[in-house]
FIMAR-538409 format. One line per field, with one value per residue (C-alpha): residue number from 1; residue in three letters; x, y, z. Coordinates in Angstrom, 3 decimals. Layout:
REM residues N
seq (NUM,...) .
type (Ala,...) .
east (X,...) .
north (Y,...) .
up (Z,...) .
This chain:
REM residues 83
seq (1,2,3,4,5,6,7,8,9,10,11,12,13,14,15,16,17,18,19,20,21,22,23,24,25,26,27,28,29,30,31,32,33,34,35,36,37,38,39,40,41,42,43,44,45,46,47,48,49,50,51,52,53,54,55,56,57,58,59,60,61,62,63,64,65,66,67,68,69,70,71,72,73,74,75,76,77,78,79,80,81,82,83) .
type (Unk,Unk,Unk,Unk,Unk,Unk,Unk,Unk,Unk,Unk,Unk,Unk,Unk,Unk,Unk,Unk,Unk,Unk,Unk,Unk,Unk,Unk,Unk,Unk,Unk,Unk,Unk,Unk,Unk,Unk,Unk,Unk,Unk,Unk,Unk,Unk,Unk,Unk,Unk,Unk,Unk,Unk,Unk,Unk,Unk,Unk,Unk,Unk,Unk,Unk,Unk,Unk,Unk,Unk,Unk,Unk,Unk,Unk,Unk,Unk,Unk,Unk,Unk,Unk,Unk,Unk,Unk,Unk,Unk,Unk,Unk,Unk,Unk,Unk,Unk,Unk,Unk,Unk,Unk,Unk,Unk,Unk,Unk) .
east (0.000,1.080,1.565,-0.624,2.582,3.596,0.468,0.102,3.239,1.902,-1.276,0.369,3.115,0.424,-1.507,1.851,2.232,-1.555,-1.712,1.484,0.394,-2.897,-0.884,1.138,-2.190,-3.029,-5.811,-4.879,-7.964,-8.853,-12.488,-12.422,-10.022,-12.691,-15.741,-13.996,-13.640,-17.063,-16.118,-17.008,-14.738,-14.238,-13.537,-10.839,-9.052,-8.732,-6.989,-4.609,-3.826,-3.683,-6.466,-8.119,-7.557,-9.297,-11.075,-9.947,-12.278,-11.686,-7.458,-8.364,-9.648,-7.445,-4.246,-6.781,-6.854,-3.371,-1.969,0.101,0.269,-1.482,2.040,3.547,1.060,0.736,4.509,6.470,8.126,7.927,6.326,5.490,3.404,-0.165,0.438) .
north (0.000,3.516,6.153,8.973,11.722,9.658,8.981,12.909,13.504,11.012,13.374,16.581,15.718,14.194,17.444,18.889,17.167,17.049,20.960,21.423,18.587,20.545,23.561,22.016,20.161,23.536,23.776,27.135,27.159,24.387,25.335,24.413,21.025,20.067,20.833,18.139,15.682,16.236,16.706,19.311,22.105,22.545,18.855,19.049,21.878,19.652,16.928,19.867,20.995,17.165,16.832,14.202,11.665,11.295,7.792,5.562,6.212,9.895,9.087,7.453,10.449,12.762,10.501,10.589,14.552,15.384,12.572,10.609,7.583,6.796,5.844,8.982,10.884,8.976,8.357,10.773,7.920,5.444,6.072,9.865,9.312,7.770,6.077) .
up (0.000,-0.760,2.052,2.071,1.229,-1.704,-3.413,-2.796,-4.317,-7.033,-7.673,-7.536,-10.166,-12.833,-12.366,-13.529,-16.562,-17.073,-16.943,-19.335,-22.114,-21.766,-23.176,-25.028,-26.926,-27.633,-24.669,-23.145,-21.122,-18.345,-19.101,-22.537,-21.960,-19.543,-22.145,-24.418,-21.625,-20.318,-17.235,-14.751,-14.817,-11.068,-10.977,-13.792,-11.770,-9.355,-11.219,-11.923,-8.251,-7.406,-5.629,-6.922,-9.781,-12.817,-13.372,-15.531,-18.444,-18.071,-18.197,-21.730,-22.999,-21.659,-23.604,-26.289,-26.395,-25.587,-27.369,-24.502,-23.088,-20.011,-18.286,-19.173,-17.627,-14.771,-13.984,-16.428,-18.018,-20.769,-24.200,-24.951,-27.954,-27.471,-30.630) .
C-alpha cells in the first residue's frame, strides 16, 4: 500500500504534466479542456492541483486529447506518444 505523502506527491506531479500537455495540446484554457472531456470544470481543476484523480475512463480520454500515453502521464516515463 502507498503512504498517504507519496500517493500525494503522485497526484500533484500528474496534475503537472496534465496541466502542461494541456498547453502544449493547444488547450490554453482548463475550461475548454474540460468541455472536451465532459467533465465538470471545477472537478478538472482539481486533477490539476492534485487533488483528486481522474477515473480511468476519463485518463483514456485525456491521452486521447493530448496525445500521450497513459504511463507517461501517470509516472512521467515510458512512451510519450499515445500512438
Amino acid at each position: 500500500m502507498v503512504d498517504p505523502d507519496s500517493r500525494q506527491r503522485v497526484l500533484v506531479a500528474f496534475g503537472k504534466r496534465l496541466r502542461s500537455c494541456r498547453v502544449a495540446a493547444g488547450y490554453n484554457s482548463a475550461e475548454h479542456f474540460a468541455e472536451a472531456l465532459n467533465v465538470n470544470a471545477a472537478t478538472y481543476r482539481r486533477y490539476e492541483r492534485g487533488e483528486v484523480q481522474p477515473t480511468f475512463d476519463v485518463m483514456i480520454d485525456i491521452a486521447r486529447l493530448v496525445d500521450k500515453s497513459i504511463d507517461f502521464l501517470i509516472t512521467g516515463a515510458g512512451p510519450i506518444p499515445r500512438k
